[in-house]
DRENROZA-375067 format. One line per 8 residues: number of its first residue (from 1); for each residue x, y, z of N, C-alpha, C. Coordinates in steps of 0.1 Angstrom, whole numbers, always signed. Layout:
BEGIN
NUM) X/Y/Z/X/Y/Z/X/Y/Z ~ ... $
This chain:
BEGIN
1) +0/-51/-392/-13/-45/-392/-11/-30/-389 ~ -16/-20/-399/-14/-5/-394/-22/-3/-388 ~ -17/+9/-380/-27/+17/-373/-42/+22/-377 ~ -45/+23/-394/-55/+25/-397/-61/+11/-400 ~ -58/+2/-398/-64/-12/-397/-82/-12/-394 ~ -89/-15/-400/-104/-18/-395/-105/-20/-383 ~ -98/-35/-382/-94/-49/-366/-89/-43/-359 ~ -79/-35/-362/-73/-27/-351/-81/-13/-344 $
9) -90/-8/-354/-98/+3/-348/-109/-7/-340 ~ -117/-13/-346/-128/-19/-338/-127/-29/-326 ~ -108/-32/-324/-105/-39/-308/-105/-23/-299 ~ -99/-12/-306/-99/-5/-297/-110/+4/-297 ~ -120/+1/-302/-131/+11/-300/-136/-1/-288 ~ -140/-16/-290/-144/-23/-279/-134/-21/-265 ~ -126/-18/-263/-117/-15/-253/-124/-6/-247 ~ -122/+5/-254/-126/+17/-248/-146/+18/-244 $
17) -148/+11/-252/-163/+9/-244/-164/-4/-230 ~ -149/-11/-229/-150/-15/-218/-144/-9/-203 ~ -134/+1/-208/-129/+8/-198/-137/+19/-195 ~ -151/+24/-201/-156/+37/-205/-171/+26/-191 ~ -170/+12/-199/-182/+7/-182/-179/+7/-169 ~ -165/+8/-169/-156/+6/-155/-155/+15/-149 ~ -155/+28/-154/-152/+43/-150/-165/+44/-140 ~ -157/+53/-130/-140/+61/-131/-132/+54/-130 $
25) -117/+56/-132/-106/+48/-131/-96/+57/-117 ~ -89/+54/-113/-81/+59/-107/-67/+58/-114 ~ -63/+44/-119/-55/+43/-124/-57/+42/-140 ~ -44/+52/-144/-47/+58/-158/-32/+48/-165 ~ -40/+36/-167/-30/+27/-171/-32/+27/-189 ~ -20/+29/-196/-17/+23/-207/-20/+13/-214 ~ -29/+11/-221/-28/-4/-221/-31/-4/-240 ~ -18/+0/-245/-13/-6/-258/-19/+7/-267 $
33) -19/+18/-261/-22/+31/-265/-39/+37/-262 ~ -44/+28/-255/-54/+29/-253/-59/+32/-236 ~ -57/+46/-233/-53/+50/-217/-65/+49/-208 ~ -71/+45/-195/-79/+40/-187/-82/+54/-179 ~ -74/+63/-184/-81/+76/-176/-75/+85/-181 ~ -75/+89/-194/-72/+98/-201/-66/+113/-197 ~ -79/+118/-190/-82/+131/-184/-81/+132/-170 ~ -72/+120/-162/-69/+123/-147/-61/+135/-149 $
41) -64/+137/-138/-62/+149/-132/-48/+151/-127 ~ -39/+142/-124/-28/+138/-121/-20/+129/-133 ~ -27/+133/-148/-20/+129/-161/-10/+116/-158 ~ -4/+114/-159/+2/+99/-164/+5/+88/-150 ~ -11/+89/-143/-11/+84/-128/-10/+71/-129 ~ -1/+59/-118/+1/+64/-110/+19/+60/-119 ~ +22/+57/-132/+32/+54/-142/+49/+64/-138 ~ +41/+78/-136/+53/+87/-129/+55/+89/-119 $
49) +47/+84/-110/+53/+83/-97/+63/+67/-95 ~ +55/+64/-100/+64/+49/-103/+75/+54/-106 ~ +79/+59/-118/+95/+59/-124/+104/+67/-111 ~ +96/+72/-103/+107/+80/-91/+116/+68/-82 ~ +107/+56/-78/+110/+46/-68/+113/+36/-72 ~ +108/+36/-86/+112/+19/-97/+126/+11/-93 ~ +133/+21/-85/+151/+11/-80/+148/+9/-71 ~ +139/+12/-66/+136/+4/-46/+138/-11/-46 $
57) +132/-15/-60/+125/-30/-61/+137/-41/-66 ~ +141/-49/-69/+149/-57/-76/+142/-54/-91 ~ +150/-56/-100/+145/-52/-116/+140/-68/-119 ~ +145/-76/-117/+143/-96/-115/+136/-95/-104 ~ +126/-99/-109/+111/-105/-99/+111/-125/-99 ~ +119/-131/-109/+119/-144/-113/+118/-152/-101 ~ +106/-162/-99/+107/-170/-89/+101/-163/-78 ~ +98/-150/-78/+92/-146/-64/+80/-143/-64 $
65) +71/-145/-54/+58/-146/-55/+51/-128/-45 ~ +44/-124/-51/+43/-109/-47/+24/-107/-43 ~ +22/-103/-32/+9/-96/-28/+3/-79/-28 ~ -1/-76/-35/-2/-66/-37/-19/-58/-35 ~ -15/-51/-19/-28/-48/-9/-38/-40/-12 ~ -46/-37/-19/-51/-26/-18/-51/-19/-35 ~ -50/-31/-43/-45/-33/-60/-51/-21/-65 ~ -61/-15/-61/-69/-6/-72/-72/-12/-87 $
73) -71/-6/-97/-69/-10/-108/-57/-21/-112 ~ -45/-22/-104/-42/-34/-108/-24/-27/-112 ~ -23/-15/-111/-11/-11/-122/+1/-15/-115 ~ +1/-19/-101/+16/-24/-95/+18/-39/-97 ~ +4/-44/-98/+3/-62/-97/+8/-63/-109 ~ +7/-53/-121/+12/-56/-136/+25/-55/-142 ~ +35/-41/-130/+46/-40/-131/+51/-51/-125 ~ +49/-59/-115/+56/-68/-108/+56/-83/-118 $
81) +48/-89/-123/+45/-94/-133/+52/-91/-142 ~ +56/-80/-147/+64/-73/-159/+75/-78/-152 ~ +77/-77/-144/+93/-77/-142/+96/-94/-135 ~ +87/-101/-140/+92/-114/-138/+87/-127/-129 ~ +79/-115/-122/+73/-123/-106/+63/-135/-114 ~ +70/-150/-104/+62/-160/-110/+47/-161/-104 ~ +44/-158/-92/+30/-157/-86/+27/-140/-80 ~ +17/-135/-90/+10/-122/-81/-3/-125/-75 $
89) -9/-119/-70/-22/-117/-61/-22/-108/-58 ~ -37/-95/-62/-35/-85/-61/-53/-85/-53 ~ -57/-79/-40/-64/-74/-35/-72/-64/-31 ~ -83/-66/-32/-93/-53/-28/-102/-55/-25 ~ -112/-47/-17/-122/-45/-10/-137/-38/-20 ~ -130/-32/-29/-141/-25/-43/-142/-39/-52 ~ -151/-43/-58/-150/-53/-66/-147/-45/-79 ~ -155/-32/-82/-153/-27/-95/-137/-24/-99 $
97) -130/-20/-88/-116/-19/-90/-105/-32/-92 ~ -112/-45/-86/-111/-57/-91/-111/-62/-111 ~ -125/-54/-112/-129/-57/-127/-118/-49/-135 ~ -115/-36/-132/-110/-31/-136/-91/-38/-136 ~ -91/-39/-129/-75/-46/-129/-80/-62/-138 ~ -87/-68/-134/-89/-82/-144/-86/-77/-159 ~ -96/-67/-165/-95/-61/-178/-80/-55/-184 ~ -71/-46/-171/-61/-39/-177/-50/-53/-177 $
105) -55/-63/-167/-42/-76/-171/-43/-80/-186 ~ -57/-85/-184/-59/-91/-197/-54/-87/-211 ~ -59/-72/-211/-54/-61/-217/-41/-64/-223 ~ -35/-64/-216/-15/-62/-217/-16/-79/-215 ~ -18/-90/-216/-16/-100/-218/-14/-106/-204 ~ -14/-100/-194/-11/-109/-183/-21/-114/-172 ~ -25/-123/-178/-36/-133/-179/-35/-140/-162 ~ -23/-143/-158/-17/-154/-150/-16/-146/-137 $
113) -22/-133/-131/-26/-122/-121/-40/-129/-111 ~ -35/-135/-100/-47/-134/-93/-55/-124/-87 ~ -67/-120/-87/-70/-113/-83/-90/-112/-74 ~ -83/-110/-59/-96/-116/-55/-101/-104/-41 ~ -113/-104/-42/-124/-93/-33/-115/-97/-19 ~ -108/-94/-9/-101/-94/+1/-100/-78/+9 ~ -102/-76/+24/-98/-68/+31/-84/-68/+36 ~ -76/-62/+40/-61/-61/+44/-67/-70/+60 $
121) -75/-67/+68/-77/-69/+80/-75/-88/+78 ~ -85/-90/+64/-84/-103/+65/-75/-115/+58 ~ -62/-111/+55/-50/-116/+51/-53/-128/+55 ~ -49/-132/+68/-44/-143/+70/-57/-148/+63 ~ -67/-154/+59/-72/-160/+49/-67/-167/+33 ~ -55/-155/+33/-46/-161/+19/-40/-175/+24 ~ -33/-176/+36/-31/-189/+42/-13/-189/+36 ~ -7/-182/+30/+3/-183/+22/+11/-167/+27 $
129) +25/-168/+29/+40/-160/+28/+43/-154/+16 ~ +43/-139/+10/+45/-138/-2/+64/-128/-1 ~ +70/-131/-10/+84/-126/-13/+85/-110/-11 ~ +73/-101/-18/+67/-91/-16/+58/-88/-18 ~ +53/-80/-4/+38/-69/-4/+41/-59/-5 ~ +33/-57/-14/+32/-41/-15/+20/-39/-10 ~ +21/-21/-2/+14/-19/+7/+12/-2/+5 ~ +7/+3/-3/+5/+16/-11/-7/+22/-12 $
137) -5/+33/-4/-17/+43/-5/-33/+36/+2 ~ -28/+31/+13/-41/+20/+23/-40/+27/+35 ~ -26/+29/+42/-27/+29/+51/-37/+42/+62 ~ -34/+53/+54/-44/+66/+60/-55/+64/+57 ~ -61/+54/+47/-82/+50/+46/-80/+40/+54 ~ -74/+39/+65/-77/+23/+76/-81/+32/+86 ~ -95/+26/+93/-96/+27/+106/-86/+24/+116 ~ -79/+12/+116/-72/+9/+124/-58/+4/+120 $
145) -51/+17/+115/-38/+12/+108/-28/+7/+112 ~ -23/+6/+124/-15/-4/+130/-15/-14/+130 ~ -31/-24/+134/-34/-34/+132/-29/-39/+119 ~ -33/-35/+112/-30/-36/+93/-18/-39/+93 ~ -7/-35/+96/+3/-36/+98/+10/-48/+105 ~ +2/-50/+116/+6/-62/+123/+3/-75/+117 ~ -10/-75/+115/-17/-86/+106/-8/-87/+93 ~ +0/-79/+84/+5/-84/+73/+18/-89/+75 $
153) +25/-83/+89/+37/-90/+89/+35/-100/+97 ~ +26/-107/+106/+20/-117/+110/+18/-130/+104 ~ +10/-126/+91/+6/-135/+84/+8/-135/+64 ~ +16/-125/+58/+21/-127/+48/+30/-122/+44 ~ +37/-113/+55/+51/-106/+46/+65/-117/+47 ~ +68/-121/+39/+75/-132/+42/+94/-125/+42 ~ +95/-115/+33/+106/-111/+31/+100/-95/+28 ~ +102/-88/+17/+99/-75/+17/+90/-64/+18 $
161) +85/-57/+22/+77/-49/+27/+77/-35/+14 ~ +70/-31/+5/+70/-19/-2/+58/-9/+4 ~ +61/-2/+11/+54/+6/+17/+51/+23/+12 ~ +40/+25/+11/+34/+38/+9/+26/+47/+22 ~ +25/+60/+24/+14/+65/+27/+19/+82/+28 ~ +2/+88/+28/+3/+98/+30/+12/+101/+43 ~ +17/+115/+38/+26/+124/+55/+23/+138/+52 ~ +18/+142/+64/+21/+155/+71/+29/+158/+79 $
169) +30/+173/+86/+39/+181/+95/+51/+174/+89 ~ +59/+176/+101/+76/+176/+97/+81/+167/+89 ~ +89/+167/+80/+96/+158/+74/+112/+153/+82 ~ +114/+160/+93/+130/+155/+101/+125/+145/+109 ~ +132/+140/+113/+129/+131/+125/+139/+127/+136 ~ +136/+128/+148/+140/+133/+157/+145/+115/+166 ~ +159/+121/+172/+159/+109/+181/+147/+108/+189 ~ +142/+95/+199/+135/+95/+210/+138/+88/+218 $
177) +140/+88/+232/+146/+81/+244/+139/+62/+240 ~ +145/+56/+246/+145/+42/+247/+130/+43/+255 ~ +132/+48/+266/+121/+48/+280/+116/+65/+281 ~ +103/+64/+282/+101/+79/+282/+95/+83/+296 ~ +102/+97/+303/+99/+95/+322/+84/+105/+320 ~ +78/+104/+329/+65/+108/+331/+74/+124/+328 ~ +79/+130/+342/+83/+143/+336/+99/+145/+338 ~ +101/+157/+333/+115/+163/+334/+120/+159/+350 $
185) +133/+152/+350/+135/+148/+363/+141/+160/+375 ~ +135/+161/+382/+135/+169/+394/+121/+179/+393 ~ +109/+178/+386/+102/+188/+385/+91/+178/+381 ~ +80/+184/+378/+69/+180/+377/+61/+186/+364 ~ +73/+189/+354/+72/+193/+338/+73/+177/+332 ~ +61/+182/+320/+64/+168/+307/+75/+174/+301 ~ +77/+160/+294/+91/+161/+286/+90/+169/+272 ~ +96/+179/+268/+94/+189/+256/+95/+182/+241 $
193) +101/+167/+240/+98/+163/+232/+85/+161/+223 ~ +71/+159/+230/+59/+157/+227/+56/+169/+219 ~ +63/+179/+218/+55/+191/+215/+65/+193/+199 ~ +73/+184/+201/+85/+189/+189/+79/+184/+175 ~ +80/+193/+168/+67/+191/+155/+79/+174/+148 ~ +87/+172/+153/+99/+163/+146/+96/+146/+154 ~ +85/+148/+167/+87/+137/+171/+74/+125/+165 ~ +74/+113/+164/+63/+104/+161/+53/+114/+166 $
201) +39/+117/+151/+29/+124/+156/+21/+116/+140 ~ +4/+114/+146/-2/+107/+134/-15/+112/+139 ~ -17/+126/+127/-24/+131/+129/-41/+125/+125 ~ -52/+125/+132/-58/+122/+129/-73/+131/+123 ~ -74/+127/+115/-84/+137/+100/-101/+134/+109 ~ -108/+141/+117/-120/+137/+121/-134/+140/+109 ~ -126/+147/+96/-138/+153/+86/-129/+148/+76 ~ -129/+155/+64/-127/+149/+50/-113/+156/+50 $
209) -108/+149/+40/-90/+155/+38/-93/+152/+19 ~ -86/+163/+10/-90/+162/+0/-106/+155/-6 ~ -116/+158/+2/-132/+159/-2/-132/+143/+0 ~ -119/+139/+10/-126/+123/+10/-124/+117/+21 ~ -139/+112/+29/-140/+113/+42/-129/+103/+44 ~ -130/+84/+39/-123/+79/+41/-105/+84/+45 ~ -99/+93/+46/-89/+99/+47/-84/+99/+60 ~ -84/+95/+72/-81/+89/+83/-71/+95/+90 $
217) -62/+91/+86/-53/+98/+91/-37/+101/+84 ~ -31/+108/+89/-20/+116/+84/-4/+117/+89 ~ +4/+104/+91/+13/+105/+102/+23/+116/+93 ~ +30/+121/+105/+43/+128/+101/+53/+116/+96 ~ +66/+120/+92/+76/+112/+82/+80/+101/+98 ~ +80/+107/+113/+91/+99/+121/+79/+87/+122 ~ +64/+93/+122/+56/+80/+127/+54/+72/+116 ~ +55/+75/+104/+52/+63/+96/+64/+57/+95 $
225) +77/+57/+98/+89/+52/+99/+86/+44/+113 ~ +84/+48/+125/+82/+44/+136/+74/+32/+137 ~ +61/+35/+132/+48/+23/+126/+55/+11/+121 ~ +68/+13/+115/+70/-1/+103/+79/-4/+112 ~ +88/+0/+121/+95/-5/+130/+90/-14/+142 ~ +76/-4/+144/+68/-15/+158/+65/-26/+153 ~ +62/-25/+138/+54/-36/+136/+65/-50/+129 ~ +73/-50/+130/+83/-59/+126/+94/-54/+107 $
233) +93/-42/+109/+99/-42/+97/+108/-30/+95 ~ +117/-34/+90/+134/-28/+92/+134/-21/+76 ~ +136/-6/+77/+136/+1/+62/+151/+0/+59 ~ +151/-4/+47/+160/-6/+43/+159/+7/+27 ~ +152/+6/+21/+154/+23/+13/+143/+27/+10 ~ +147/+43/+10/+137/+56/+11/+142/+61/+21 ~ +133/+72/+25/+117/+73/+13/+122/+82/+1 ~ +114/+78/-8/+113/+85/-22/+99/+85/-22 $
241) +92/+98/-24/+78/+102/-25/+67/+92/-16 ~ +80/+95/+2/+69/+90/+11/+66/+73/+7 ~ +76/+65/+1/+76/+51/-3/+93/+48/+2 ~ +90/+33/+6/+98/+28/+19/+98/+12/+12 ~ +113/+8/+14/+114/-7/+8/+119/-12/+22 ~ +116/-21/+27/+117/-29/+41/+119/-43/+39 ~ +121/-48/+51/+126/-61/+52/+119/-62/+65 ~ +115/-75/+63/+108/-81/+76/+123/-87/+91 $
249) +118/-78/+101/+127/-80/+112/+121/-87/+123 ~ +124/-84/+135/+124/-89/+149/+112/-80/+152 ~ +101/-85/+157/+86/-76/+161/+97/-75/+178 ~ +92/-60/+184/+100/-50/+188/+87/-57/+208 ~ +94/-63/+208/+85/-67/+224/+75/-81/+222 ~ +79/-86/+211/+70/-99/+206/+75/-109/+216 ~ +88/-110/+226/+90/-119/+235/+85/-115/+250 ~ +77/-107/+251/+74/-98/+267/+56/-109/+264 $
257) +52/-111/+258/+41/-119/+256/+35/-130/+249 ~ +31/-140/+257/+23/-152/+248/+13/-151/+235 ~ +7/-135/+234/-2/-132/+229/+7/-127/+215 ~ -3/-129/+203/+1/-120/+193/+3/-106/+189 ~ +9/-100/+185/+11/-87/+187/-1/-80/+182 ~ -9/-87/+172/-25/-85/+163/-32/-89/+166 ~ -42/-77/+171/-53/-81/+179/-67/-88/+173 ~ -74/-96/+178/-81/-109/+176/-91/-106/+184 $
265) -102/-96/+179/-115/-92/+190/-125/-105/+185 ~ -133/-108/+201/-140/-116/+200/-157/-112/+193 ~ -160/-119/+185/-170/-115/+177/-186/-119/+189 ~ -193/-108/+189/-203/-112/+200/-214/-118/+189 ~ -229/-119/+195/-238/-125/+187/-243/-121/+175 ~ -249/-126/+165/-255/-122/+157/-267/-113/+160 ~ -268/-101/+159/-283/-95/+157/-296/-101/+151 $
């Protein structure tokens, strides 16, 4: 069938009036020459950032089952699937960004993508361990990003962790004592570390950060390395563009308590 085909113009004119109902797109997925966001603003999003970190991942996905947090349109749940993964599930809190990933699977043929309305807060509802989560570009729109963290290695990171987020201030990172003393010993000075632009700092955005309030916060390189360590997860490579491949470890004081390290507020009455 050529390119000037009738059948072939009138699937992709119907395409394009289904991706043209879904707009805006965030993600400017490909889908058989027919692109989901033509004129982003960030041109072949998020496809080139991908090719920087594409060796973090195993290239054989066969057999492993992958969750993917915060799916947007769907373009990581698709590469993971490309590359072999027998079970995806891809989540979100936008339904339209739901539709939109349903359409770009379908699209490219991969039909066999679950994908369902879910919060990160409320994982443990999947009830299931997945081989890998990916966890990209969520963590600075969370109110409460630690939590997030706790809750996924709590209740579904069974093995690998792909981790994203924004960073500010320093990119070094600095040793930090095991135990930290109120002050400098013999004097009644804090310790100069706190002030060192190099130590765990997560900065917090009280107004909009690129015109978008959701934008939360901002850790430097040592705290978002620091974060994946409290929360049970051991980096194993990166970062490449602020992206981190982990392995789930030993949660760091999870034997000092009966309690779970994710907190479980009691819900008061209905209004």
């Amino acid at each position: 069938m050529s390119e000037r085909d009738p059948a072939l113009t009138a699937d992709r004119e119907a395409l394009r009036s289904e991706i043209e109902a879904l707009a805006p797109w965030f993600h400017n997925i490909d889908l058989g020459g027919v692109h989901t966001a033509p004129d982003h603003f960030l041109g072949d999003y998020p496809n080139f950032k991908f090719e920087r970190f594409a060796t973090l991942l195993p290239a054989d996905l066969s057999g492993k089952t992958v969750l993917d947090i915060g799916c947007n349109a769907g373009f990581y749940s698709i590469e993971m699937k490309r590359r072999g993964a027998e079970r995806v599930v891809g989540i979100d809190s936008d339904e339209r960004y739901l539709d939109q990933a349903r359409l770009a699977s379908r699209a490219l043929g991969f039909d066999g993508i679950e994908f369902r309305k879910l919060s990160v807060y409320d994982v443990g509802a999947l009830g299931e361990r997945f081989d890998l989560v990916i966890f990209m570009g969520v963590l600075y729109h969370l109110r409460h990003p630690l939590l997030a963290l706790d809750l996924i290695r709590e209740h579904v990171a069974k093995d690998m962790l792909l981790f994203q987020s924004l960073q500010q201030g320093a990119k070094e990172v600095m040793e930090v004592p095991e135990d930290h003393p109120f002050y400098v010993e013999g004097t009644l000075d804090p310790p100069a570390y706190f002030d060192d632009p190099r130590y765990p700092k997560m900065h917090f955005i009280e107004k909009q950060f690129a015109h978008d309030w959701t934008n939360w916060w901002a850790p430097n390189r040592a705290c978002a390395e620091a974060m994946l360590r409290a929360s049970g997860f051991a980096i194993e490579g990166g970062p490449i563009d602020e992206v981190y491949l982990c392995r789930t470890a030993e949660i760091p004081f999870a034997t000092w308590s009966d309690q779970p390290m994710a907190a479980y507020p009691a819900k008061g009455p209905a209004a």
